[in-house]
C-alpha positions in Angstrom: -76.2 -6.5 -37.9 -74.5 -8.7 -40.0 -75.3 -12.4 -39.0 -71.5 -13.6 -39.6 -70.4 -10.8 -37.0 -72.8 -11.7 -34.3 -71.8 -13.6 -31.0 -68.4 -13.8 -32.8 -65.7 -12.6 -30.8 -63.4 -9.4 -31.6 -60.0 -8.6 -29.4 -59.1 -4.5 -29.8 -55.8 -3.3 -29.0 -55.3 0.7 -27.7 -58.8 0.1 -27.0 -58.7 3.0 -24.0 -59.5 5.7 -26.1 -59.4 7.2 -29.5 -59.5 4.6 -32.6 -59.9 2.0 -30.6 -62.2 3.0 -27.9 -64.6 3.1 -30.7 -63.9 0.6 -32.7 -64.7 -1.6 -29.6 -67.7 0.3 -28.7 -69.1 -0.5 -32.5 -68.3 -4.0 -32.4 -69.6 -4.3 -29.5 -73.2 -2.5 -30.3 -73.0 -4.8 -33.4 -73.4 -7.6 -31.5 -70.1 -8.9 -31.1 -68.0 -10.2 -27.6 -65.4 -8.0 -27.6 -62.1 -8.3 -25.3 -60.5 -4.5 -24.8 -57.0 -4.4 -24.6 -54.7 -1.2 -23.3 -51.8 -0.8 -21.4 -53.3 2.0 -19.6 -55.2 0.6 -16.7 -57.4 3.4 -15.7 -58.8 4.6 -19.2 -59.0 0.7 -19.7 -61.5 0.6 -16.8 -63.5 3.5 -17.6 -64.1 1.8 -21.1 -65.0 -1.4 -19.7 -67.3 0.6 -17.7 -68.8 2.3 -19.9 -69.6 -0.2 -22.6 -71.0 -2.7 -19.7 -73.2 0.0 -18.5 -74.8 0.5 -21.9 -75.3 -3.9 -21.5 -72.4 -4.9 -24.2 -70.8 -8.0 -24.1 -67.6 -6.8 -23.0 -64.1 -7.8 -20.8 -61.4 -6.0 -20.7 -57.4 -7.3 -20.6 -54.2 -4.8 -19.3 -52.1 -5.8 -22.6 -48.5 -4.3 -23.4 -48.8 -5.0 -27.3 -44.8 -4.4 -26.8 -44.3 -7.4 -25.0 -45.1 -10.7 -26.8 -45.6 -12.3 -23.5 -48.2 -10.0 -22.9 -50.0 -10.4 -25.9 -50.1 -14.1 -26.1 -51.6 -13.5 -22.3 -54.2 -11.1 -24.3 -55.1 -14.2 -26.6 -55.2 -17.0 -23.7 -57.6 -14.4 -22.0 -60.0 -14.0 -24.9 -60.2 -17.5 -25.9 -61.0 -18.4 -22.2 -63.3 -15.5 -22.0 -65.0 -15.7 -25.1 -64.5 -18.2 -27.2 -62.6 -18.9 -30.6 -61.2 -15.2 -31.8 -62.5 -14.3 -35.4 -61.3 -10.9 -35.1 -58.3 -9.1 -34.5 -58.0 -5.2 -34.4 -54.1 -4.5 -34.1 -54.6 -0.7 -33.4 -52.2 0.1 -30.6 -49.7 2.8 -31.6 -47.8 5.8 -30.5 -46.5 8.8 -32.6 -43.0 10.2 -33.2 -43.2 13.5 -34.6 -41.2 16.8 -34.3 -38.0 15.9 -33.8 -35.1 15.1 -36.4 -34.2 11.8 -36.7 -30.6 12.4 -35.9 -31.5 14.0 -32.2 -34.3 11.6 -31.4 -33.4 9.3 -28.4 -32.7 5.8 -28.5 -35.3 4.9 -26.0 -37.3 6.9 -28.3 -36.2 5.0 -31.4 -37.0 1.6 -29.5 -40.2 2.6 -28.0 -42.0 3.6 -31.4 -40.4 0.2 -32.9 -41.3 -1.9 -29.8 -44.8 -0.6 -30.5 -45.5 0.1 -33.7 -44.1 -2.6 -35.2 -43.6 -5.3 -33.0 -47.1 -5.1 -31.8 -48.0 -6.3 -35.2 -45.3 -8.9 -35.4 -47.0 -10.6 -31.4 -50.4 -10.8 -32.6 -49.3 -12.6 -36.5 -47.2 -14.5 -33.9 -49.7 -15.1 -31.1 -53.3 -13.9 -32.2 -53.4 -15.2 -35.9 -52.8 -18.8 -35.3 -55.8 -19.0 -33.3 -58.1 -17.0 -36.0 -56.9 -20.1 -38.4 -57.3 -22.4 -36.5 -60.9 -22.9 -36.2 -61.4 -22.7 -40.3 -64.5 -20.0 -40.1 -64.1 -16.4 -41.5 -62.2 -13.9 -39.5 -60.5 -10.6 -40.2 -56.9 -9.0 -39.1 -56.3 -5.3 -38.8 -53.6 -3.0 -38.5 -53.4 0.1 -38.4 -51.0 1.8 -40.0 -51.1 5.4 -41.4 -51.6 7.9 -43.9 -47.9 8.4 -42.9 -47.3 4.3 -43.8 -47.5 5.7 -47.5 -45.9 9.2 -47.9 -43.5 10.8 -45.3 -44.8 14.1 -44.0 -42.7 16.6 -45.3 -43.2 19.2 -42.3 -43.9 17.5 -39.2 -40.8 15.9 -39.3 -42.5 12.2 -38.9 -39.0 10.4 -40.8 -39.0 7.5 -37.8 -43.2 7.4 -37.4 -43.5 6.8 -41.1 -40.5 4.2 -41.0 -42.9 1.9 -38.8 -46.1 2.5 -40.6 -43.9 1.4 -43.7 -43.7 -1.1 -42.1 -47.1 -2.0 -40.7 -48.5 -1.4 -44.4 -45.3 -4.2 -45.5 -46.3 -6.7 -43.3 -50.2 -6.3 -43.9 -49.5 -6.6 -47.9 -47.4 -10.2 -47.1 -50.0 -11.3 -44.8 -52.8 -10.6 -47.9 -50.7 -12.3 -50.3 -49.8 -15.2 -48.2 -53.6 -16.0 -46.6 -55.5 -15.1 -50.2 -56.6 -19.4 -50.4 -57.9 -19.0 -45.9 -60.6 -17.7 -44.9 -59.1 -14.9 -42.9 -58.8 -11.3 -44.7 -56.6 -9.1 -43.6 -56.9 -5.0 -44.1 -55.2 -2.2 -43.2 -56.3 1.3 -41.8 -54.2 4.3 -42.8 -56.5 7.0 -40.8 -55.1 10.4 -41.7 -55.8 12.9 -39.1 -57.7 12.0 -36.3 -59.0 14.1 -32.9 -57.7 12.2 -30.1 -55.3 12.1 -27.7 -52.3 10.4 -30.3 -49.8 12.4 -29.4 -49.4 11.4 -25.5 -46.2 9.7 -24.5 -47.6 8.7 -21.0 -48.0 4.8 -21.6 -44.3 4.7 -22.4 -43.9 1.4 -20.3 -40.7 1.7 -17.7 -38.2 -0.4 -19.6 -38.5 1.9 -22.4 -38.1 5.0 -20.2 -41.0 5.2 -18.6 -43.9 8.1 -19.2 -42.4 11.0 -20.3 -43.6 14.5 -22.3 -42.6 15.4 -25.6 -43.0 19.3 -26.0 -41.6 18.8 -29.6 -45.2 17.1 -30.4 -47.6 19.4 -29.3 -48.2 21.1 -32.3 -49.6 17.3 -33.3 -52.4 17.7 -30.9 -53.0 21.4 -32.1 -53.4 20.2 -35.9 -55.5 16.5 -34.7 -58.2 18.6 -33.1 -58.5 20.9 -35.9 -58.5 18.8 -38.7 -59.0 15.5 -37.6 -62.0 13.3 -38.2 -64.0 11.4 -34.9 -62.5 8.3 -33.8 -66.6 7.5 -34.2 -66.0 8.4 -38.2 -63.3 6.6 -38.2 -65.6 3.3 -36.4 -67.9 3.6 -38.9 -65.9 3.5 -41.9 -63.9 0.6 -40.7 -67.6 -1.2 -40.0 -68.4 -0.2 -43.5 -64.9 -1.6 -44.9 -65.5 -5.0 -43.3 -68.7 -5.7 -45.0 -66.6 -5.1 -48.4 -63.7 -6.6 -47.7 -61.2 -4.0 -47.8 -58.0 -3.9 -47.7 -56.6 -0.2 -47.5 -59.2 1.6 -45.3 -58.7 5.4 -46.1 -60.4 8.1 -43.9 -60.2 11.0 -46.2 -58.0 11.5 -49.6 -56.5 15.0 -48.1 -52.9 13.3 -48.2 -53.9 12.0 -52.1 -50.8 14.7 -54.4 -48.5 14.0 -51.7 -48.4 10.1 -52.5 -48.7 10.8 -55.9 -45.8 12.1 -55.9 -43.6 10.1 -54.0 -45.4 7.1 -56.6 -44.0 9.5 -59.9 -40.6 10.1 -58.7 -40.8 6.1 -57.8 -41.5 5.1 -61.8 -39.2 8.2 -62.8 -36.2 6.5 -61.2 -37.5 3.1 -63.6 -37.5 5.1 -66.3 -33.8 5.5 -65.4 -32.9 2.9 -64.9 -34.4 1.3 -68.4 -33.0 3.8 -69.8 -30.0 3.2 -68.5 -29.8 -0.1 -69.4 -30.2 0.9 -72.7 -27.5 2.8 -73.2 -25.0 0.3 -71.8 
């Protein structure tokens, strides 16, 4: 165990299951108080369960990372729990795959930005004030996605990518703009991974309530295949902390599709000088 880490206290969003349920469970087994945070109550409460009957120093807080309310509740709850909050694991996220962007809902538009993004914007907002405040190391998180550097070119993943774009945007301001504090910030862009990513039953009421999204299955099909654990994917966040990391990669399998989005980037510069030139 790393001594900074120990009795230090850790909040973990879309901690019910997959990334997160691990990620808490590690943390947690590393010594650390950890809050769990989930919008879905029962899979929340099995957690909890779980890691208290294994003796981890553990609570658990019903958190919709869409609501800012909600997550500045999150923050009150931790702080009152446990203490000053030196670590923030903004991991909540649903997917949006399968469908063209032109036929994709508007609820469906709002819910992935409500979550994806927003979430991130609540805790800067509401979580990382309070990881300044006390002056000691800390670390913030996101999680992005592979997808929050290259847009799949056949799952159809146009609006999921726009909000990983977005979670990788906001993670590169918050590096730039906290490099003289003592809180690092990193973000994860897991490629595949086996868990249950693809459900659409925590889409809260005011955004349509649960629903089913046949168009996505095949997500499921290919995550269980060819994704890593969410334990692999624990352990190599664990492993990036001690380093100070800022991208967090799970595997490179994604590696010539970003390489060539990146050379048709610096062959529309070479354009452009060479445009220049000729005027």
């Amino acid at each position: 165990m790393t001594t900074h880490w120990a009795k230090k206290t850790a909040i973990v969003t879309g901690a019910a299951s997959g990334i997160g349920a691990a990620t808490a469970k590690l943390l947690a087994r590393q010594g650390m108080n950890v809050v769990l945070a989930d919008i879905q109550a029962q899979p929340l409460a099995q957690c909890l369960q779980q890691c208290l009957d294994e003796g981890l120093s553990v609570d658990a807080c019903l958190t919709d990372v869409s609501d800012a309310d909600s997550v500045k509740a999150l923050a009150d709850f931790s702080e009152n729990r446990f203490g000053d909050i030196h670590l923030s694991f903004n991991n909540a996220g649903v997917a949006m795959h399968g469908v063209p962007m032109e036929k994709m809902d508007l609820k469906d538009w709002q819910w992935v930005i409500d979550v994806n993004i927003k979430s991130v914007v609540h805790a800067i907002a509401h979580i990382l004030p309070r990881l300044r405040q006390h002056g000691e190391v800390a670390h913030f998180i996101n999680t992005a996605s592979i997808g929050g550097l290259q847009v799949n070119p056949n799952w159809l993943t146009g609006a999921y990518s726009m909000t990983k774009y977005a979670v990788v945007a906001m993670s590169e301001g918050l590096r730039n703009e906290l490099t003289d504090t003592p809180v690092n910030v990193s973000v994860l862009c897991p490629g595949a991974v086996a868990s249950d990513f693809g459900s659409a039953s925590s889409r809260p009421s005011r955004l349509g309530g649960p629903t089913q999204r046949p168009e996505q299955v095949f997500l499921a099909q290919a995550l269980s295949t060819a994704g890593v654990t969410p334990d692999y994917v624990a352990q190599r966040i664990w492993a990036a902390l001690q380093n100070d990391e800022f991208f967090i990669f799970t595997d490179s399998a994604m590696q010539s599709v970003i390489e060539q989005r990146h050379q048709q980037i610096l062959q529309g510069l070479a354009r452009a000088d060479a445009f220049q030139v000729q005027t």
